[in-house]
PDB file of N, CA, C, O and CB in Angstrom:
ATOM      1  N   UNK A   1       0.817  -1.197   0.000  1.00  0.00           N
ATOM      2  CA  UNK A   1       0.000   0.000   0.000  1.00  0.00           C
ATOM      3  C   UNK A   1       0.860   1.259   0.000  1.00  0.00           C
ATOM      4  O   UNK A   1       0.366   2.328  -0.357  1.00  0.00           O
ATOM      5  CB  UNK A   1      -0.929  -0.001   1.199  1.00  0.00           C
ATOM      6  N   UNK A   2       1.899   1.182   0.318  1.00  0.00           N
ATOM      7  CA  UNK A   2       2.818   2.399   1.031  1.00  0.00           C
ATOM      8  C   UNK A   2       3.234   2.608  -0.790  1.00  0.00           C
ATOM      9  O   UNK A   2       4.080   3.494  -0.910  1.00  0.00           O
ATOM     10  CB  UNK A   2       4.493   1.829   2.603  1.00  0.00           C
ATOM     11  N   UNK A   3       2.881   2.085  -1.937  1.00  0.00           N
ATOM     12  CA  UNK A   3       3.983   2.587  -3.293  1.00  0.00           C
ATOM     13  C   UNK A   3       2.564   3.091  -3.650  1.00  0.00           C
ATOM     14  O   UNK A   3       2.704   4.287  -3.906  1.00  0.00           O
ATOM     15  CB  UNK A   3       5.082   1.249  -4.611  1.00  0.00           C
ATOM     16  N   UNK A   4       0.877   2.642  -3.828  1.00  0.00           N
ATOM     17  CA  UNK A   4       0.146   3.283  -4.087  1.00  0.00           C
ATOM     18  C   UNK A   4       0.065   4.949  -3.190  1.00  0.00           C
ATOM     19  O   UNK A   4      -0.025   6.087  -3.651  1.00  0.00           O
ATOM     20  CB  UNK A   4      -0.811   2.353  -4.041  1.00  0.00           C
ATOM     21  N   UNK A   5       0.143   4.445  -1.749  1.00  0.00           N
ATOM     22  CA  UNK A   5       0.085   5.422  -0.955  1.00  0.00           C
ATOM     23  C   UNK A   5       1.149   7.027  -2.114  1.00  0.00           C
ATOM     24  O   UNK A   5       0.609   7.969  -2.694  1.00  0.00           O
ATOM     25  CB  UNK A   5       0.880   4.656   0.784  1.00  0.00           C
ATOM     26  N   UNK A   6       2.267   6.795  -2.054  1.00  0.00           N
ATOM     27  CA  UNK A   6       3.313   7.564  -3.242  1.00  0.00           C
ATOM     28  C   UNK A   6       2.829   8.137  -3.952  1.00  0.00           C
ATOM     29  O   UNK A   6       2.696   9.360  -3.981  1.00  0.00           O
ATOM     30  CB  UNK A   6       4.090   6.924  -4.098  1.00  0.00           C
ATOM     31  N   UNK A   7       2.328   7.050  -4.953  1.00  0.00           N
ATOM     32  CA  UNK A   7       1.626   7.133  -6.825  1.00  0.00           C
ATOM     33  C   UNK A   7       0.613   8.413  -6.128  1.00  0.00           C
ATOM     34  O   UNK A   7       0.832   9.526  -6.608  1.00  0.00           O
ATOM     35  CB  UNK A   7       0.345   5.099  -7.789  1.00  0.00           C
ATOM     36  N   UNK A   8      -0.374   8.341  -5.138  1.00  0.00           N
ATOM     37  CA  UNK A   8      -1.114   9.700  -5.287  1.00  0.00           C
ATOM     38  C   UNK A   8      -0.535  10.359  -4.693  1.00  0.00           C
ATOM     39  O   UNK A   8      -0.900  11.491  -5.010  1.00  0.00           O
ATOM     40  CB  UNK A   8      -2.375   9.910  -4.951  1.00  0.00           C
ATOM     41  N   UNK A   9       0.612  10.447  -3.561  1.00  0.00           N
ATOM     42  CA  UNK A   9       1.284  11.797  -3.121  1.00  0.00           C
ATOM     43  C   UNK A   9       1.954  12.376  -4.329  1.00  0.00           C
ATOM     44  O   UNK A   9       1.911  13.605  -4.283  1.00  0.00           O
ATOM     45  CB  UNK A   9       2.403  11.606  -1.917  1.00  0.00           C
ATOM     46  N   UNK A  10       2.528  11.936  -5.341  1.00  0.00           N
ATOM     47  CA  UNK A  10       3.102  12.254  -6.622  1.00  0.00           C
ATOM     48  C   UNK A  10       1.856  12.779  -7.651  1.00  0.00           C
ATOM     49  O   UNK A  10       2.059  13.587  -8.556  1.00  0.00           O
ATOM     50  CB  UNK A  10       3.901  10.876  -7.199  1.00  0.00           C
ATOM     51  N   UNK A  11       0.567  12.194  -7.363  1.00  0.00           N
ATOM     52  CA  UNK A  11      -0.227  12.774  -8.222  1.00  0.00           C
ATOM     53  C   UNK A  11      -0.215  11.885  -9.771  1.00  0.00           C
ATOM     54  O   UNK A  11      -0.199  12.247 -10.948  1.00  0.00           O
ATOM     55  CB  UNK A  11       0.284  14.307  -8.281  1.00  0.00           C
ATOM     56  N   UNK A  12      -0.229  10.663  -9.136  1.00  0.00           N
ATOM     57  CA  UNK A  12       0.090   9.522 -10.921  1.00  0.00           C
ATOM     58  C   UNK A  12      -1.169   8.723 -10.532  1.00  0.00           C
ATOM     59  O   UNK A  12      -1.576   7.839 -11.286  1.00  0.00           O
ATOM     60  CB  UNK A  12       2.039   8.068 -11.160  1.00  0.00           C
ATOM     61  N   UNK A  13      -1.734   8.984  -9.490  1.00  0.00           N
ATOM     62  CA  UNK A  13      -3.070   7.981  -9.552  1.00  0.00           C
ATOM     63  C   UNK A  13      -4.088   8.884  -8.906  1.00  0.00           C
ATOM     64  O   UNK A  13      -3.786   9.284  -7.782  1.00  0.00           O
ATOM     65  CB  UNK A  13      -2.933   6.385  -8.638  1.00  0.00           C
ATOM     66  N   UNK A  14      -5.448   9.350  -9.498  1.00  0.00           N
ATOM     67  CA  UNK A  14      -6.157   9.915  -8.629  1.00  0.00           C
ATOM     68  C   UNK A  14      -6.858   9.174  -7.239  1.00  0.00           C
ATOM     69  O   UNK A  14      -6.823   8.098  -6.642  1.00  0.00           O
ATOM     70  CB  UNK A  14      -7.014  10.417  -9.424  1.00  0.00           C
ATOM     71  N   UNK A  15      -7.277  10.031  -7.185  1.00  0.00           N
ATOM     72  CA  UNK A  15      -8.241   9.627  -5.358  1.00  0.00           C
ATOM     73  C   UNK A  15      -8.928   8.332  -5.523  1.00  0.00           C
ATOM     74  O   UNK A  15      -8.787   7.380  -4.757  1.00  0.00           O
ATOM     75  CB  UNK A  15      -9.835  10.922  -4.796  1.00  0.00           C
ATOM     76  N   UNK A  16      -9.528   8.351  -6.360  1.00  0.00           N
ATOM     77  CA  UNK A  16     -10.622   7.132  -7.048  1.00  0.00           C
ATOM     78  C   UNK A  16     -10.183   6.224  -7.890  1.00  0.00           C
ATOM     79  O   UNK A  16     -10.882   5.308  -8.322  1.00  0.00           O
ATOM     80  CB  UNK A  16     -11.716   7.644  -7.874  1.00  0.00           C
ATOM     81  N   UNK A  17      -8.840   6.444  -8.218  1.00  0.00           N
ATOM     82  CA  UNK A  17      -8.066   5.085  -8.536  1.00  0.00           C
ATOM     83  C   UNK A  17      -7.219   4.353  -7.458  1.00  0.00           C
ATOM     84  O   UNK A  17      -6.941   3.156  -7.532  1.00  0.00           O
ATOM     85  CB  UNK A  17      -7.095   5.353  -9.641  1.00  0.00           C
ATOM     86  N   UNK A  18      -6.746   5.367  -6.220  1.00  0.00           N
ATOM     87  CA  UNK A  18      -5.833   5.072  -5.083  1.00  0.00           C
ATOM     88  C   UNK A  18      -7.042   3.883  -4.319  1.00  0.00           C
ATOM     89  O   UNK A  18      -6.920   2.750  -3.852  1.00  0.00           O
ATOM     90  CB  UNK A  18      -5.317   6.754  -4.011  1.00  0.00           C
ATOM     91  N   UNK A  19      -7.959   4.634  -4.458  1.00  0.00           N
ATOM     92  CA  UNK A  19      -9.399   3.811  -3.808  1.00  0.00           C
ATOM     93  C   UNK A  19      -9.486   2.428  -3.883  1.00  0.00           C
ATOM     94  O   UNK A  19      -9.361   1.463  -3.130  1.00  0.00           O
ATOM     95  CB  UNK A  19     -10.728   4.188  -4.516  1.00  0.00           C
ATOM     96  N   UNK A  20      -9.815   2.721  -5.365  1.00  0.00           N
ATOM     97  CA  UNK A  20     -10.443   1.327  -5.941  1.00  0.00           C
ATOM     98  C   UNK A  20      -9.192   0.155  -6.166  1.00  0.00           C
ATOM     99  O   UNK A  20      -9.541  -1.021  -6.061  1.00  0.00           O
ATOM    100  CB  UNK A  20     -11.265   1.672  -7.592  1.00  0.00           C
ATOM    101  N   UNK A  21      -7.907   0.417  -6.438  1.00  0.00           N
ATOM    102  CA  UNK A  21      -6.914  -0.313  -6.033  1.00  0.00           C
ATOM    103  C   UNK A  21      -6.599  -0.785  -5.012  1.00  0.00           C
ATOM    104  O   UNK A  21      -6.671  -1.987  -4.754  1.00  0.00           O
ATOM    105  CB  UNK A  21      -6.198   0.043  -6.215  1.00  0.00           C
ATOM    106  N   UNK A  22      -6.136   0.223  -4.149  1.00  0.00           N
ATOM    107  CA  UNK A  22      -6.168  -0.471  -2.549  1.00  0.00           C
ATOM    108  C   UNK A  22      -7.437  -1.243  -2.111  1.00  0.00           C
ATOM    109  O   UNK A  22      -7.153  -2.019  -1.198  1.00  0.00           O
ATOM    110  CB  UNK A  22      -6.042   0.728  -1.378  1.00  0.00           C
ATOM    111  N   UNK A  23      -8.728  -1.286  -2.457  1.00  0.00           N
ATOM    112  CA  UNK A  23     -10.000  -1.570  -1.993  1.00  0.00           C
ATOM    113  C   UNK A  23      -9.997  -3.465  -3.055  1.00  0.00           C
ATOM    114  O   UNK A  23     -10.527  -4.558  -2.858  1.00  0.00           O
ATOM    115  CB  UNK A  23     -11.413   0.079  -2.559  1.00  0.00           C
ATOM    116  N   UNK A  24      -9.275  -3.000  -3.895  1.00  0.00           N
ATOM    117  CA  UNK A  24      -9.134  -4.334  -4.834  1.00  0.00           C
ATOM    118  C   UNK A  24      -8.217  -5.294  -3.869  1.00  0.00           C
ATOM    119  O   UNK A  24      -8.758  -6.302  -3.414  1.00  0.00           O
ATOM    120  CB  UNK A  24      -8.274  -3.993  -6.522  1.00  0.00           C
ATOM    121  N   UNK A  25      -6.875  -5.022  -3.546  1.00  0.00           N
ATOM    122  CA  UNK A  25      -5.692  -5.483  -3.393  1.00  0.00           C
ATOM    123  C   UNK A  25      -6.045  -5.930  -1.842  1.00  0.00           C
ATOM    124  O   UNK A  25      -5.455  -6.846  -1.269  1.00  0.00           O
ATOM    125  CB  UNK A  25      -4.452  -4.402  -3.741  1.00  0.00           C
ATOM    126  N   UNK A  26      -7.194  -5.068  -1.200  1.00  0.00           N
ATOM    127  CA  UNK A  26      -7.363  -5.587   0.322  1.00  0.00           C
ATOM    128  C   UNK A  26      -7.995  -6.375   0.304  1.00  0.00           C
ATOM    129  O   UNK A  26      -7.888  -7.066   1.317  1.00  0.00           O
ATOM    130  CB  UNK A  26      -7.821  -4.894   1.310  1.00  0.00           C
ATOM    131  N   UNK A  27      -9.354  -7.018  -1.019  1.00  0.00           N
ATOM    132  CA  UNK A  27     -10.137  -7.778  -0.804  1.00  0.00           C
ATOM    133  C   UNK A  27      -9.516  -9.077  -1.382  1.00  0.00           C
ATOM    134  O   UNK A  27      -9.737 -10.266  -1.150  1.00  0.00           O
ATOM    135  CB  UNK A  27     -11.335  -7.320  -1.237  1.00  0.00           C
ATOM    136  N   UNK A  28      -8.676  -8.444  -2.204  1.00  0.00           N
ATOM    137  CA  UNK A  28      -7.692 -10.006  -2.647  1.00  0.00           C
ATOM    138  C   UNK A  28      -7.015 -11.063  -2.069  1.00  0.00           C
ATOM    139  O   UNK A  28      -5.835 -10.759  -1.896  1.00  0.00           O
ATOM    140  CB  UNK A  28      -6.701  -9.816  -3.221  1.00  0.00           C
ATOM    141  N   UNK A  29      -7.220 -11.917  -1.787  1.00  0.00           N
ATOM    142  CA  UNK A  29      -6.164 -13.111  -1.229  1.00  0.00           C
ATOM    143  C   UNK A  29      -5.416 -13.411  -1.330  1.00  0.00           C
ATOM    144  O   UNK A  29      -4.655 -13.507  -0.367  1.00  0.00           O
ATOM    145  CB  UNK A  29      -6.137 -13.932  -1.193  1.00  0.00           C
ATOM    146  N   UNK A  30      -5.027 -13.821  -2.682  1.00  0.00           N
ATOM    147  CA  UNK A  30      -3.688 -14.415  -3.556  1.00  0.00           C
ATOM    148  C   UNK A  30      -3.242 -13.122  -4.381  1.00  0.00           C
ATOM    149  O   UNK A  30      -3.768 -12.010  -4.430  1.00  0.00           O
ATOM    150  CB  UNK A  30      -4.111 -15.868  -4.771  1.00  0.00           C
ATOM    151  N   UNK A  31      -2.028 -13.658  -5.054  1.00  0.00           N
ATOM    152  CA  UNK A  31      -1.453 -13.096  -6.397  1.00  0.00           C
ATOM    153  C   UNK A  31      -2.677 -13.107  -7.374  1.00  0.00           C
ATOM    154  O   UNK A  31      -3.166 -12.094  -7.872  1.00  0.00           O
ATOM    155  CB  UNK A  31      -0.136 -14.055  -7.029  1.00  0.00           C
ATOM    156  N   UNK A  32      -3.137 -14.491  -7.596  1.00  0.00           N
ATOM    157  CA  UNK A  32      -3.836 -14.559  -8.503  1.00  0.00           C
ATOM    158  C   UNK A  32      -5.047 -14.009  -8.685  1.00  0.00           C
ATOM    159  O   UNK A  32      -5.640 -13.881  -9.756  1.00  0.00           O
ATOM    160  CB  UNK A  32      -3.877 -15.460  -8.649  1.00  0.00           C
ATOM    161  N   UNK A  33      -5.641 -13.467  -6.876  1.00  0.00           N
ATOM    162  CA  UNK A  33      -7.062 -12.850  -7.134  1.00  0.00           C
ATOM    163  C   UNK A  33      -6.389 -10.742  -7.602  1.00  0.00           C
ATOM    164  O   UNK A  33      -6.824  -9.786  -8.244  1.00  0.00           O
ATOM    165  CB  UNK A  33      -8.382 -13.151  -5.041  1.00  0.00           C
ATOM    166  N   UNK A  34      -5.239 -11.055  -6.808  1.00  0.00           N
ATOM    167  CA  UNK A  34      -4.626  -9.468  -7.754  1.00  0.00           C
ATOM    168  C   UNK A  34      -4.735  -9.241  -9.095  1.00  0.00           C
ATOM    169  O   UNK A  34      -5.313  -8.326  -9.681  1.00  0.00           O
ATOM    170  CB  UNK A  34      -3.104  -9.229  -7.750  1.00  0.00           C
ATOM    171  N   UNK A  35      -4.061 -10.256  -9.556  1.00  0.00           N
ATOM    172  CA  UNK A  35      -4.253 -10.494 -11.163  1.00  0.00           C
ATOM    173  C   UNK A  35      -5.015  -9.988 -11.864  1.00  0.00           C
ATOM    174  O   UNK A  35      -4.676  -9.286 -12.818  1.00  0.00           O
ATOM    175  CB  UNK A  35      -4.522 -11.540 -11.534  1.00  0.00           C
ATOM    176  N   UNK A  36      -6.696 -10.337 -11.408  1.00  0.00           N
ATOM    177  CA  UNK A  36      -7.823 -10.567 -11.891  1.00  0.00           C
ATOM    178  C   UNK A  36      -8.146  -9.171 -11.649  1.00  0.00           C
ATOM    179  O   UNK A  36      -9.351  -9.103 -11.409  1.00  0.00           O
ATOM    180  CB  UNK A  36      -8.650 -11.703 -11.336  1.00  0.00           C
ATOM    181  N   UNK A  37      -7.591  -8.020 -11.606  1.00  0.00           N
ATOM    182  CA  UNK A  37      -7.795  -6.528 -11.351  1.00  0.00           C
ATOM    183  C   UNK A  37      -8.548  -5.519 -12.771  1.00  0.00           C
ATOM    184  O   UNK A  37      -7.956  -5.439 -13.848  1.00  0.00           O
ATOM    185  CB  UNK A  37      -6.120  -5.945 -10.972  1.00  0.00           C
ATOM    186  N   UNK A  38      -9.637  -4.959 -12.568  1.00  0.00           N
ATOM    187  CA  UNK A  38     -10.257  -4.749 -14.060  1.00  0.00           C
ATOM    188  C   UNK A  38      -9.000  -4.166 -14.671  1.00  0.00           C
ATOM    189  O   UNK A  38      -8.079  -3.707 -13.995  1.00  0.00           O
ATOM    190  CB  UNK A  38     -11.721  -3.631 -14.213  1.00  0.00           C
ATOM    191  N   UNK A  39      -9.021  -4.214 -16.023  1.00  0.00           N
ATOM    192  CA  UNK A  39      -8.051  -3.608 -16.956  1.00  0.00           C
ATOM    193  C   UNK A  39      -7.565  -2.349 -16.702  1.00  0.00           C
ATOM    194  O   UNK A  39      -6.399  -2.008 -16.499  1.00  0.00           O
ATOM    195  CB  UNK A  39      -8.538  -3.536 -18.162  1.00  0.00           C
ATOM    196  N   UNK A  40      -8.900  -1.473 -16.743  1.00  0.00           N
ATOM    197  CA  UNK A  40      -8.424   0.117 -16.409  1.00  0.00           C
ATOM    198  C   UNK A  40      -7.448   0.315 -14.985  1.00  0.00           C
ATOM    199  O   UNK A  40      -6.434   1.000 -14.848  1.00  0.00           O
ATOM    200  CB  UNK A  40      -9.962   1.118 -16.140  1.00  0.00           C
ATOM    201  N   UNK A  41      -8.104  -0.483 -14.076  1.00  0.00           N
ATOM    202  CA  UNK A  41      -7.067  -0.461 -12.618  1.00  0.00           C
ATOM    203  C   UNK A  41      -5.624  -0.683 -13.033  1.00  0.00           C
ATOM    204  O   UNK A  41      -4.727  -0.007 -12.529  1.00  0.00           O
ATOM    205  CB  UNK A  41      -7.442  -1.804 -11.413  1.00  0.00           C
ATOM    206  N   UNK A  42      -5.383  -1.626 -13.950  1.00  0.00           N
ATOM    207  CA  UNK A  42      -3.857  -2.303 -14.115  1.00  0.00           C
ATOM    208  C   UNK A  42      -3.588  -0.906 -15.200  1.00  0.00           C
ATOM    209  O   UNK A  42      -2.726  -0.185 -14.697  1.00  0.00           O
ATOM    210  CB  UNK A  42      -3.698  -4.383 -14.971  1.00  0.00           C
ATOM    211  N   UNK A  43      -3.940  -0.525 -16.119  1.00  0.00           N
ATOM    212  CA  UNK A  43      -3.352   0.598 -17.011  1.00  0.00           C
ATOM    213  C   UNK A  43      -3.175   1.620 -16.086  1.00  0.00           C
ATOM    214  O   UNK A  43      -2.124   2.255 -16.171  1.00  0.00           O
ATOM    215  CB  UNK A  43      -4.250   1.092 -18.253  1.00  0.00           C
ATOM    216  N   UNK A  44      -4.339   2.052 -14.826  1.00  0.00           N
ATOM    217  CA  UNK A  44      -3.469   3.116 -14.780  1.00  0.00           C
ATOM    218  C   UNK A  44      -2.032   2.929 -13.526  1.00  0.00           C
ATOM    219  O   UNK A  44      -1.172   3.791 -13.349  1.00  0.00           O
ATOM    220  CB  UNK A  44      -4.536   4.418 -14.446  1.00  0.00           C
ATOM    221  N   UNK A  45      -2.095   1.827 -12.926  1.00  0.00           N
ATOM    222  CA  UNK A  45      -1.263   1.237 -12.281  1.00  0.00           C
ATOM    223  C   UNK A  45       0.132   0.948 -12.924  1.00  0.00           C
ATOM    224  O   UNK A  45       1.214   0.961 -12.337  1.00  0.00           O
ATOM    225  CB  UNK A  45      -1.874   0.222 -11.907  1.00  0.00           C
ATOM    226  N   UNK A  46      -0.132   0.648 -14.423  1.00  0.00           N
ATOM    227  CA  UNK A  46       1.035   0.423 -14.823  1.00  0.00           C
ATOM    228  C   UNK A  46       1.945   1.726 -15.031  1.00  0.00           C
ATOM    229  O   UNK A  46       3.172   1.812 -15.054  1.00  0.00           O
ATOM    230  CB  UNK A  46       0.875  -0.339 -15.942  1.00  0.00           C
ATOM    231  N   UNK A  47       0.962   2.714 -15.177  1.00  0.00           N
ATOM    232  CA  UNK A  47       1.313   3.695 -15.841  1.00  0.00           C
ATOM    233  C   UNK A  47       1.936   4.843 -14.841  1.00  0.00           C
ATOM    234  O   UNK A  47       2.567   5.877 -15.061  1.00  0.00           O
ATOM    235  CB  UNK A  47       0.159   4.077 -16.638  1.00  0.00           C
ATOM    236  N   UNK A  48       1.548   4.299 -13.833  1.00  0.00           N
ATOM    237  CA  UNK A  48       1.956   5.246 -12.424  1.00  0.00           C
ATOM    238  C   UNK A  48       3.535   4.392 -11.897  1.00  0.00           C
ATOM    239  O   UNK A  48       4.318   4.932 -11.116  1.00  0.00           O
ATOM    240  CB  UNK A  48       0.342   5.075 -10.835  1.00  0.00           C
ATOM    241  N   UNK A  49       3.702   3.403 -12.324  1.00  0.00           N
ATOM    242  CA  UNK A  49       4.402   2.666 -12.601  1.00  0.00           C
ATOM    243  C   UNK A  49       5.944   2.499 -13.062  1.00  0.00           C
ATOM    244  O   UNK A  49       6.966   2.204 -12.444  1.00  0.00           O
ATOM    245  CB  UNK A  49       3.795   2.397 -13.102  1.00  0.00           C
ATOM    246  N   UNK A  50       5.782   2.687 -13.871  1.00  0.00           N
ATOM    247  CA  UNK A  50       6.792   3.313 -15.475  1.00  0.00           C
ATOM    248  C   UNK A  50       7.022   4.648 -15.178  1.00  0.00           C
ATOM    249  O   UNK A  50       8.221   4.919 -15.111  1.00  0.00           O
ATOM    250  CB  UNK A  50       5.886   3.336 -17.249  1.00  0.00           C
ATOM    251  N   UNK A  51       5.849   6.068 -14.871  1.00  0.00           N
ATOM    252  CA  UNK A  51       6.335   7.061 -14.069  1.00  0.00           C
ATOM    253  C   UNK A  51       7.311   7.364 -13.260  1.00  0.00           C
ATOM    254  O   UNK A  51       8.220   8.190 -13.173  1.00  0.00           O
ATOM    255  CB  UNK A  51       5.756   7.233 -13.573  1.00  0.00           C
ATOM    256  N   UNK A  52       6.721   6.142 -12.476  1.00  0.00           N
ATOM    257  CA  UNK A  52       7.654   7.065 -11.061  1.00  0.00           C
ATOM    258  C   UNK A  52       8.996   5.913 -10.876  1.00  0.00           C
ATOM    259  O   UNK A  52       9.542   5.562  -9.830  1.00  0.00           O
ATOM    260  CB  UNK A  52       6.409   7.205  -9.008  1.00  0.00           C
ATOM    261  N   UNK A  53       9.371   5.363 -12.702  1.00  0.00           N
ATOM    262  CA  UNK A  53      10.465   4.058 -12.777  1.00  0.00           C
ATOM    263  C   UNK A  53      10.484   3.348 -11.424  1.00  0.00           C
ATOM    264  O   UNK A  53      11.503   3.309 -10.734  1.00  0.00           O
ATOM    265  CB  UNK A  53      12.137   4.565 -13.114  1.00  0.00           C
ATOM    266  N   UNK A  54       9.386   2.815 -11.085  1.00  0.00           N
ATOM    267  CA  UNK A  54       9.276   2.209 -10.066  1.00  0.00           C
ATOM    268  C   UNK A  54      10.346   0.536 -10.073  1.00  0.00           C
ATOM    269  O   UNK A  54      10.612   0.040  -8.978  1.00  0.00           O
ATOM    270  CB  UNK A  54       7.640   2.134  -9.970  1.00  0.00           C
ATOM    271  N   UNK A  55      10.664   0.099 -10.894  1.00  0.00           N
ATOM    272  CA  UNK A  55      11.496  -1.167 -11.534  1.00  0.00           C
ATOM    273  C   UNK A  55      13.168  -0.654 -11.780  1.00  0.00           C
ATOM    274  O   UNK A  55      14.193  -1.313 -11.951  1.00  0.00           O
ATOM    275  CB  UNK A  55      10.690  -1.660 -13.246  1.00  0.00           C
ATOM    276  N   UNK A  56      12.983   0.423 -11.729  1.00  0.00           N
ATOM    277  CA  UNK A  56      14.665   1.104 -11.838  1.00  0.00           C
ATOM    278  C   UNK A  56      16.019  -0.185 -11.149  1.00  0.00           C
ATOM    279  O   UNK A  56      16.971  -0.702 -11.734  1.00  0.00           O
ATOM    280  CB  UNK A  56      14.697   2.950 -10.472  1.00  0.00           C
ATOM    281  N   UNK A  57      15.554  -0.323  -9.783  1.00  0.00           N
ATOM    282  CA  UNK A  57      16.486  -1.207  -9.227  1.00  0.00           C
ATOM    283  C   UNK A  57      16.313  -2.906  -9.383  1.00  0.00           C
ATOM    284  O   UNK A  57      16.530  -3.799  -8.563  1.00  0.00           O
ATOM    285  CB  UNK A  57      16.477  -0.818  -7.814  1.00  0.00           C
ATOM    286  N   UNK A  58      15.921  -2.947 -10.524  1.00  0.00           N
ATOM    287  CA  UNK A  58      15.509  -4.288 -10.856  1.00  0.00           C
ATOM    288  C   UNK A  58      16.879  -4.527 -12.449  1.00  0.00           C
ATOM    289  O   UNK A  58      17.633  -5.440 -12.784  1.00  0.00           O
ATOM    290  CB  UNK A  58      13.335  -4.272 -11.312  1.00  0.00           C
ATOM    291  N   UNK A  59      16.587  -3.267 -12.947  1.00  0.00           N
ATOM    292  CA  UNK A  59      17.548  -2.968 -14.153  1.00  0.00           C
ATOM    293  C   UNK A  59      19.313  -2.595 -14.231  1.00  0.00           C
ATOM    294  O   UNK A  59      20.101  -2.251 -15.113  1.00  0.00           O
ATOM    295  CB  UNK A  59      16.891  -1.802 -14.697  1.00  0.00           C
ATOM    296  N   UNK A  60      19.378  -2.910 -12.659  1.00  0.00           N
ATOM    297  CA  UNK A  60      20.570  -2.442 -12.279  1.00  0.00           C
ATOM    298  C   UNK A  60      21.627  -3.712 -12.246  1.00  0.00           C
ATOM    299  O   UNK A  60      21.087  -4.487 -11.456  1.00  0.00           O
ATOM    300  CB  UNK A  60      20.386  -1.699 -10.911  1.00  0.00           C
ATOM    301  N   UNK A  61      22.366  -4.081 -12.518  1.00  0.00           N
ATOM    302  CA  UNK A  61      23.519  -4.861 -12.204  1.00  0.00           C
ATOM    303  C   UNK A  61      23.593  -5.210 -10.306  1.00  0.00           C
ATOM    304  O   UNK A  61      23.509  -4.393  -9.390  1.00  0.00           O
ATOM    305  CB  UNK A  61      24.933  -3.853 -12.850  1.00  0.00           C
ATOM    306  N   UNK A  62      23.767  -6.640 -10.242  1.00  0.00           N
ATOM    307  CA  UNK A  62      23.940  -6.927  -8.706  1.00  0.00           C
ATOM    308  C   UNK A  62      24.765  -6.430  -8.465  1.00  0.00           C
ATOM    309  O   UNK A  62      25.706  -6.324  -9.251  1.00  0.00           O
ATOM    310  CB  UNK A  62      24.078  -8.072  -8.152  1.00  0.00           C
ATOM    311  N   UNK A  63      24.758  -5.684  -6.739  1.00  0.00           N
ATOM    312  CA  UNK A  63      26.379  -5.283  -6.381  1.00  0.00           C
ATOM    313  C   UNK A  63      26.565  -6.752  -5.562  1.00  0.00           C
ATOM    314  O   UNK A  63      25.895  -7.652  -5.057  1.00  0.00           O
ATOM    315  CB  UNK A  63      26.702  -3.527  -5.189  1.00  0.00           C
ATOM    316  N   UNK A  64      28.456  -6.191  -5.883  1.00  0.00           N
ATOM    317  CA  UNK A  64      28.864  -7.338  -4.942  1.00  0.00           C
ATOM    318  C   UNK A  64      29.763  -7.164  -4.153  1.00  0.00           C
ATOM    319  O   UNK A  64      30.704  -7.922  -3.923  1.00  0.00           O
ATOM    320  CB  UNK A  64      29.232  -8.389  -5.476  1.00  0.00           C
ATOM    321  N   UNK A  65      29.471  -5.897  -3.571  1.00  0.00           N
ATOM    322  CA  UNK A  65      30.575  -5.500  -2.759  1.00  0.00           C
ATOM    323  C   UNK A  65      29.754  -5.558  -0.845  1.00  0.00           C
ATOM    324  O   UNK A  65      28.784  -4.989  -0.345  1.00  0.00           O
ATOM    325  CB  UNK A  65      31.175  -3.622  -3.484  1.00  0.00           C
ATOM    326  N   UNK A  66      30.753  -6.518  -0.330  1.00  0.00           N
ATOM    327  CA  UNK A  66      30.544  -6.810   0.920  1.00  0.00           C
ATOM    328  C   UNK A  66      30.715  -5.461   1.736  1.00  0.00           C
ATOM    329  O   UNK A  66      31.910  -5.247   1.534  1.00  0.00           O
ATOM    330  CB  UNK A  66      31.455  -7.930   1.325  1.00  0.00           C
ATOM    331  N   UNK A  67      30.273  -4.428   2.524  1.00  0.00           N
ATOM    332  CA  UNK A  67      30.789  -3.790   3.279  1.00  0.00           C
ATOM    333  C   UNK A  67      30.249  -3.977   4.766  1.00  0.00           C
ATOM    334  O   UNK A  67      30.741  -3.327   5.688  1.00  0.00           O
ATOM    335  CB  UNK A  67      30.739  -2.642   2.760  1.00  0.00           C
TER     336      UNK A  67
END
């Protein structure tokens, strides 16, 4: 909740998408009932997403430095 919580402090998801997502994701059980999220929820999710390069540290090279 705390990266949706973001997406609307940033202003990438309105009030009524922060809503209906979190209200989705709380009634969900599994991954798989997430999944099943109407389309428009996941577009604008994705899109708040890709915004705020939320995957940035996924694209990064492992470090391997012990400190």
């Amino acid at each position: 909740m705390k990266t949706i919580d973001e997406m609307l402090s940033l202003k990438l998801l309105t009030p009524d998408q922060h809503a209906d997502i979190g209200a989705w994701v709380a009634h969900a059980r599994t991954p798989e009932a997430i999944m099943q999220m109407p389309a428009p929820l996941w577009r604008s999710l994705e899109l708040a997403s890709v915004l705020m390069n939320f995957d940035a540290d996924l694209q990064q090279p492992p470090s391997f430095d012990h400190e």
